[in-house]
PLY file of the C-alpha trace (Angstrom):
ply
format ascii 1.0
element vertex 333
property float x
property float y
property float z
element edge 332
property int vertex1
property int vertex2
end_header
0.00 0.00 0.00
1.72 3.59 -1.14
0.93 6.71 1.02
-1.98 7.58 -0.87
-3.43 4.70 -1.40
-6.45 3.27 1.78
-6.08 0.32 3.11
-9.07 -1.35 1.61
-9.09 -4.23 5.01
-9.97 -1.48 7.15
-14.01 -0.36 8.24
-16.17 1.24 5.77
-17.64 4.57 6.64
-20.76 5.02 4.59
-23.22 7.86 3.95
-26.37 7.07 2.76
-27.86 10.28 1.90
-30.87 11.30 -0.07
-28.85 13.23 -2.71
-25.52 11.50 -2.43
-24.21 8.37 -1.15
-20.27 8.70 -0.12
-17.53 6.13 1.13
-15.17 7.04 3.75
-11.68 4.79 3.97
-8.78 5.32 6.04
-5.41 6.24 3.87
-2.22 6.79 6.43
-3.86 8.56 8.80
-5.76 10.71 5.76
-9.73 9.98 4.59
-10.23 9.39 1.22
-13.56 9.75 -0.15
-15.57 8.92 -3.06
-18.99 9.69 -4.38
-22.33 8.83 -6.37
-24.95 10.90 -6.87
-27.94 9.23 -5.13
-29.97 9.69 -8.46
-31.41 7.71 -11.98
-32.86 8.40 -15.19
-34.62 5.91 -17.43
-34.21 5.42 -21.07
-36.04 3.02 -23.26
-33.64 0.35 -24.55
-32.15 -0.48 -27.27
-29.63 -2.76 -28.42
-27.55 -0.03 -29.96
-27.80 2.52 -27.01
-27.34 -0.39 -24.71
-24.05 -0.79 -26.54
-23.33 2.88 -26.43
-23.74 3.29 -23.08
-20.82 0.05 -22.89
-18.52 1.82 -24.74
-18.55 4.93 -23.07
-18.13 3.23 -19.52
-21.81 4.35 -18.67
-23.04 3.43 -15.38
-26.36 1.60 -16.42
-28.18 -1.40 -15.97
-31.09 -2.94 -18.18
-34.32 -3.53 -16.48
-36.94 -5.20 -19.18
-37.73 -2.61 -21.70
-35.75 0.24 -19.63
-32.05 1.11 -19.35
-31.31 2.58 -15.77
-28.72 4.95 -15.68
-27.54 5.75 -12.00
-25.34 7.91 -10.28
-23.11 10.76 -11.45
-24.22 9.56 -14.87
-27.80 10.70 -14.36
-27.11 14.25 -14.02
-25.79 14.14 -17.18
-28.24 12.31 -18.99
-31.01 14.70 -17.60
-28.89 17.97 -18.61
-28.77 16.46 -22.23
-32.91 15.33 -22.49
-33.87 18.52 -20.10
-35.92 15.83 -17.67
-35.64 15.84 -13.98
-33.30 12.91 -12.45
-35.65 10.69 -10.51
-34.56 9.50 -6.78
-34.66 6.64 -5.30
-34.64 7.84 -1.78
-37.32 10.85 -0.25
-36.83 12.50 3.12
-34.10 10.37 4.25
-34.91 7.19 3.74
-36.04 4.55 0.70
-39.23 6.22 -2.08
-41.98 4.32 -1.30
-43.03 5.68 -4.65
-40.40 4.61 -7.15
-40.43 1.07 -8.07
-36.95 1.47 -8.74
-35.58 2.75 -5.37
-34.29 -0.27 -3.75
-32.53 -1.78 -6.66
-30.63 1.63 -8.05
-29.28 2.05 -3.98
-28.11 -1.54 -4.14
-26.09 -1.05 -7.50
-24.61 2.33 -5.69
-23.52 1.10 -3.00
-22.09 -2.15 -4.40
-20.09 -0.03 -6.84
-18.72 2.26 -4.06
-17.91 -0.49 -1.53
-17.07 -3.46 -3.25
-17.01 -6.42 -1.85
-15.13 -6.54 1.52
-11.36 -7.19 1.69
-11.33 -8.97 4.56
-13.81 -11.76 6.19
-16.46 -10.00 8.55
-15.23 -6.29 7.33
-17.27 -3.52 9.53
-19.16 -1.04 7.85
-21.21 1.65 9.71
-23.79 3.29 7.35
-26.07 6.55 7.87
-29.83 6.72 9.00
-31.85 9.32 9.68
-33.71 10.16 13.22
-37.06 10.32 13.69
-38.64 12.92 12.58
-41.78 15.41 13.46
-44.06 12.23 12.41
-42.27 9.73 14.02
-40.33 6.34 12.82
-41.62 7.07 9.05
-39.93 4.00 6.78
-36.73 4.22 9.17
-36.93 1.14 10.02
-37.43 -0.67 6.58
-34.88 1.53 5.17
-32.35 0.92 7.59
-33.20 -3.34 7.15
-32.72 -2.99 3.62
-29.24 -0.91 3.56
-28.02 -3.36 6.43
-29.21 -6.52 4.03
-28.02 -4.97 0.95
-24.46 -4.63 2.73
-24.39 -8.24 4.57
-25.23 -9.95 1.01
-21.80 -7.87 0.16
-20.17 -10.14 3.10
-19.85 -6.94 5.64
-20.64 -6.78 9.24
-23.09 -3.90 9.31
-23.91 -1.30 11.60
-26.27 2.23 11.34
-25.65 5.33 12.86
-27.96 7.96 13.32
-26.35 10.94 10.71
-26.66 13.82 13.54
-24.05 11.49 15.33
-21.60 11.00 13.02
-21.72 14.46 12.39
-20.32 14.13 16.04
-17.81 11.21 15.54
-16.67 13.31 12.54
-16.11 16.98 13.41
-15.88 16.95 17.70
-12.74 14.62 18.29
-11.44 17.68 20.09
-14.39 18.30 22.55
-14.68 14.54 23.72
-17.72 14.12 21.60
-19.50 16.56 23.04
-21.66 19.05 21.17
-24.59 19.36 18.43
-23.76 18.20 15.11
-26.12 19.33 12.28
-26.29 17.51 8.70
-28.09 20.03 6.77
-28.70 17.25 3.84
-31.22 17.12 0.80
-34.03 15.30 2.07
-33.87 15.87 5.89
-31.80 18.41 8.78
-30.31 15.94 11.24
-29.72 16.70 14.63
-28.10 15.35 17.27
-27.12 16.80 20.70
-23.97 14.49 22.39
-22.14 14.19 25.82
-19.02 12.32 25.54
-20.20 10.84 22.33
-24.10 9.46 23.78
-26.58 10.92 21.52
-29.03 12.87 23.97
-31.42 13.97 21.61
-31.44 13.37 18.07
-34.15 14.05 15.52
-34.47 15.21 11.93
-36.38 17.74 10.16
-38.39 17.34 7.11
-37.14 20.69 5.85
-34.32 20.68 4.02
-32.07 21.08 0.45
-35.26 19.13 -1.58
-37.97 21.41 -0.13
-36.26 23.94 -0.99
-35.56 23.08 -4.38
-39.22 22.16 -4.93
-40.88 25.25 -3.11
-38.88 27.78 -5.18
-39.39 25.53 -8.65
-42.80 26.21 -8.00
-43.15 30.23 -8.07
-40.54 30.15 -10.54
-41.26 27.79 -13.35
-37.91 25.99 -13.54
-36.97 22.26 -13.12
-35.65 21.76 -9.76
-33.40 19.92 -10.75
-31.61 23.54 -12.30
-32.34 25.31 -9.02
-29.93 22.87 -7.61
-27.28 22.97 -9.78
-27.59 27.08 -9.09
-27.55 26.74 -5.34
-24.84 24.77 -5.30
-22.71 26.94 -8.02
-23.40 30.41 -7.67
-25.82 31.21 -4.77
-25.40 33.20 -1.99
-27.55 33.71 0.64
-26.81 37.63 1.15
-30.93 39.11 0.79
-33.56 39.73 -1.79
-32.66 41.38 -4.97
-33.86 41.87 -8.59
-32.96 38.03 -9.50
-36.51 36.14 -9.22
-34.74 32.75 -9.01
-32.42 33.88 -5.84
-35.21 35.91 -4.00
-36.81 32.53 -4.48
-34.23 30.19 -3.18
-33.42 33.21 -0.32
-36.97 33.30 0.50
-37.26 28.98 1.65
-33.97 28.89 2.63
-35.06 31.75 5.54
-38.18 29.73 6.15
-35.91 26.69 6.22
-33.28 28.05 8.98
-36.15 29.34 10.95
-37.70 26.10 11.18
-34.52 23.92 12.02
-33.55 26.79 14.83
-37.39 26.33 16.21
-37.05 23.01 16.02
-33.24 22.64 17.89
-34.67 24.86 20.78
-37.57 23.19 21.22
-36.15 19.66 21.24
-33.52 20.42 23.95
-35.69 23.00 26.08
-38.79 19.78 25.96
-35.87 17.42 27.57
-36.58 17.04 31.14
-33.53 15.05 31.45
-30.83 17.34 29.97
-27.06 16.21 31.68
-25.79 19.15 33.51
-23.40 21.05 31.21
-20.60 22.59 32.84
-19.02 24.51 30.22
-20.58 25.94 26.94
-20.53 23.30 23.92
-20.07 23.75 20.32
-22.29 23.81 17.18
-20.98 22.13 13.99
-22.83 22.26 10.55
-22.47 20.08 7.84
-23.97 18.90 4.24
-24.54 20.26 1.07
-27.29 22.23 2.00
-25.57 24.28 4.41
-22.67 25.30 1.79
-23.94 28.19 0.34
-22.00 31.75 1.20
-23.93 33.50 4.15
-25.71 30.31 5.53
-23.26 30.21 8.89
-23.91 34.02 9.01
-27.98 33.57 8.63
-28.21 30.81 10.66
-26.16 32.28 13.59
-28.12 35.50 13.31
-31.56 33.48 14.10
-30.03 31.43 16.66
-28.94 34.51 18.58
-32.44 36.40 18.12
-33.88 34.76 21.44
-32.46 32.73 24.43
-31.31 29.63 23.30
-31.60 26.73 26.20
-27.69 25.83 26.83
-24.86 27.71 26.29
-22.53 27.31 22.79
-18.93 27.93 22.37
-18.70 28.19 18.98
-21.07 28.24 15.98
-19.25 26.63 12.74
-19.07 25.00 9.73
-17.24 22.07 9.25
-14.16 21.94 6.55
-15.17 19.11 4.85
-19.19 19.74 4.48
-19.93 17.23 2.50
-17.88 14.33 3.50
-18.32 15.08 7.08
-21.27 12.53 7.86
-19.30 9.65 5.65
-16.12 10.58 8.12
-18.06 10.23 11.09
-19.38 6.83 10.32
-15.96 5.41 9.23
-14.50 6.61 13.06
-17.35 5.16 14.64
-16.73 1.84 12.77
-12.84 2.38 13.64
-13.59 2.73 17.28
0 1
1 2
2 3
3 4
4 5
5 6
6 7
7 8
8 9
9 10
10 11
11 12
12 13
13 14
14 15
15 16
16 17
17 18
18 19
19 20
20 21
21 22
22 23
23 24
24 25
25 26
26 27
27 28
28 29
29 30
30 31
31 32
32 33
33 34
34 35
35 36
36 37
37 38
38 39
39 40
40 41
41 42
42 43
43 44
44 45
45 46
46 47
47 48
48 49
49 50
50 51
51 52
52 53
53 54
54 55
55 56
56 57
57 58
58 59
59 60
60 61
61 62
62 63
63 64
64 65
65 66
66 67
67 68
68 69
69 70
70 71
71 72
72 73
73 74
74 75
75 76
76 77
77 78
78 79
79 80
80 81
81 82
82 83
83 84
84 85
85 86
86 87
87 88
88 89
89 90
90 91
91 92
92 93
93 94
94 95
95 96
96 97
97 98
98 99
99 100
100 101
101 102
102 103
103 104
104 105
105 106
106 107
107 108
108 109
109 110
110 111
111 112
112 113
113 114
114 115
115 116
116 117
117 118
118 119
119 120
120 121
121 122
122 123
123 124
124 125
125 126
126 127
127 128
128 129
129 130
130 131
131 132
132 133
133 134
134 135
135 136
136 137
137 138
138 139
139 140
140 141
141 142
142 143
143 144
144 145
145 146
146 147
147 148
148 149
149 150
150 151
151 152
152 153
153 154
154 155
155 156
156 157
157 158
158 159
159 160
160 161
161 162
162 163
163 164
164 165
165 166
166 167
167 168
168 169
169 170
170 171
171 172
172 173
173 174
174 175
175 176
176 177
177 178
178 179
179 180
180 181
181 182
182 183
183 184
184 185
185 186
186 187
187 188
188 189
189 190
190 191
191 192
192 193
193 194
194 195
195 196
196 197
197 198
198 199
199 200
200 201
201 202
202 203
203 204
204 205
205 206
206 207
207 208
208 209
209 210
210 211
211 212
212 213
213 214
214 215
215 216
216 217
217 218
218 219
219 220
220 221
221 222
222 223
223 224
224 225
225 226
226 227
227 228
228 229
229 230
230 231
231 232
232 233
233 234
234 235
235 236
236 237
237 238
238 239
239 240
240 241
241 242
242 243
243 244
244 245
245 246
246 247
247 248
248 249
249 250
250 251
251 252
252 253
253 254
254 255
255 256
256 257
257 258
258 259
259 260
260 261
261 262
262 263
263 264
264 265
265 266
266 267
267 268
268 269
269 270
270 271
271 272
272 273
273 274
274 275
275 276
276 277
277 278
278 279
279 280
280 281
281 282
282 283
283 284
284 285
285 286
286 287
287 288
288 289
289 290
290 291
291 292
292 293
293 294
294 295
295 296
296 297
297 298
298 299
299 300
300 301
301 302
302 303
303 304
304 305
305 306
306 307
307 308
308 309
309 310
310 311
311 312
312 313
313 314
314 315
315 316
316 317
317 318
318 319
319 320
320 321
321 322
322 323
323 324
324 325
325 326
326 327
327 328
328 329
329 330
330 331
331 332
């Protein structure tokens, strides 16, 4: 094994998340990380597309009278036909809705993993918490990404993503703090003392809605406003552009909601471990990236009291990887 190169015998960290599903492995004391686009687009098949999408090292798979065209591949495919990607996972956990759900998350996570190196490999893979409405699928998504991996040969375990936000980004502070995933299809949240979740929920609110909510009063595919968000907006007030006043508009509403939501969770505990010194905040996932989220977010967190004291408000240095680095120390603990 060269310096860059992970040891492949070591545990898995694994995000399952609704917009993109990441590996974490161990490299020399380094993470390395690699990613698929938690996302599909159907075309009708053909022998000679079939053998197009062969020769250009498309990742597909044919399904009857459909080719299935997954991961980073999709967004491609739906830039070129102007068609929305279709996802096989809503609000955090497996679409009820799309027959194809189970089966595209199976061939993502099989190409990202592999099979194990090493007899009885751990893996520790992201759920969600429960959210406003309760258990909602958890349960039968979290079966079916634990079966998916033990048919791979691994020794499987989940991990609530608020917590590996902790494993990933509080080392420093004994585990102890409030990691935030600010993901696509959910907000996770988890408050920890020396790395025991205390509370932990999620919040439907999150990257999706807000893709959907402003491709409504603007007319566009959602599927653009995302691409945007992640590119080129920044969350710095209205202005004469309708498609940032609209994404500025729900992503307020959004940070309102997960703020409301945070202080009501931990002010409702009755049980709350005494905390002797102030704790930190960390906030990760795509959703969060955008310039002037931190800046937003710590502006409504500061407008009232907020039930226990924080050290520091931040935003992790790997956003996107941080939930996929948390799972990987858990499974290395």
């Amino acid at each position: 094994m060269t310096k860059s190169e992970p040891d492949y015998a070591q545990p898995v960290g694994l995000d399952v998340g609704t917009s993109r599903i990441v590996v974490a492995r161990n490299a020399e004391r380094k993470y390395q990380y690699e990613a698929e686009l938690n996302a599909f687009v159907t075309l009708p098949h053909s022998k000679l597309a079939e053998s197009l999408l062969q020769r250009e090292s498309v990742f597909h798979e044919v399904q009857g009278s459909e080719m299935v065209v997954a991961g980073n591949d999709a967004q491609k495919f739906a830039e070129v036909f102007h068609v929305e990607t279709r996802r096989p996972m809503r609000n955090g956990v497996l679409n009820p809705l799309e027959p194809h759900s189970l089966a595209v998350v199976r061939r993502i996570i099989t190409k990202l993993v592999g099979r194990p190196a090493v007899e009885g490999q751990k893996v520790f893979f992201s759920v969600p918490a429960a959210g406003p409405d309760g258990e909602g699928g958890i349960a039968y998504h979290e079966a079916s990404i634990r079966q998916i991996l033990t048919d791979l040969g691994y020794d499987a375990s989940p991990i609530e993503e608020g917590l590996a936000v902790v494993f990933g980004e509080l080392g420093g502070c004994n585990y102890t703090g409030i990691g935030i995933s600010c993901g696509s299809g959910l907000c996770n949240v988890c408050l920890a003392v020396l790395s025991v979740p205390v509370i932990s929920f999620s919040v439907p609110r999150a990257g999706d809605y807000i893709d959907s909510k402003a491709a409504e009063v603007t007319g566009e595919l959602a599927t653009r406003l995302r691409i945007q968000k992640e590119q080129s907006f920044f969350l710095n007030g209205l202005n004469g552009d309708r498609v940032q006043n609209a994404l500025t508009v729900y992503y307020e509403e959004m940070i309102a909601h997960l703020v409301d939501a945070l202080r009501g969770h931990i002010s409702a505990t009755q049980r709350l471990p005494k905390l002797d010194q102030a704790i930190p905040l960390v906030l990760s996932g795509g959703t969060a990236m955008p310039r002037g989220f931190i800046d937003l977010f710590g502006k409504v967190l500061r407008a009232s009291d907020f039930p226990v004291k924080l050290s520091e408000v931040r935003m992790s240095s790997d956003a996107l990887n941080s939930t996929a680095r948390g799972a990987l120390m858990a499974a290395l603990c």
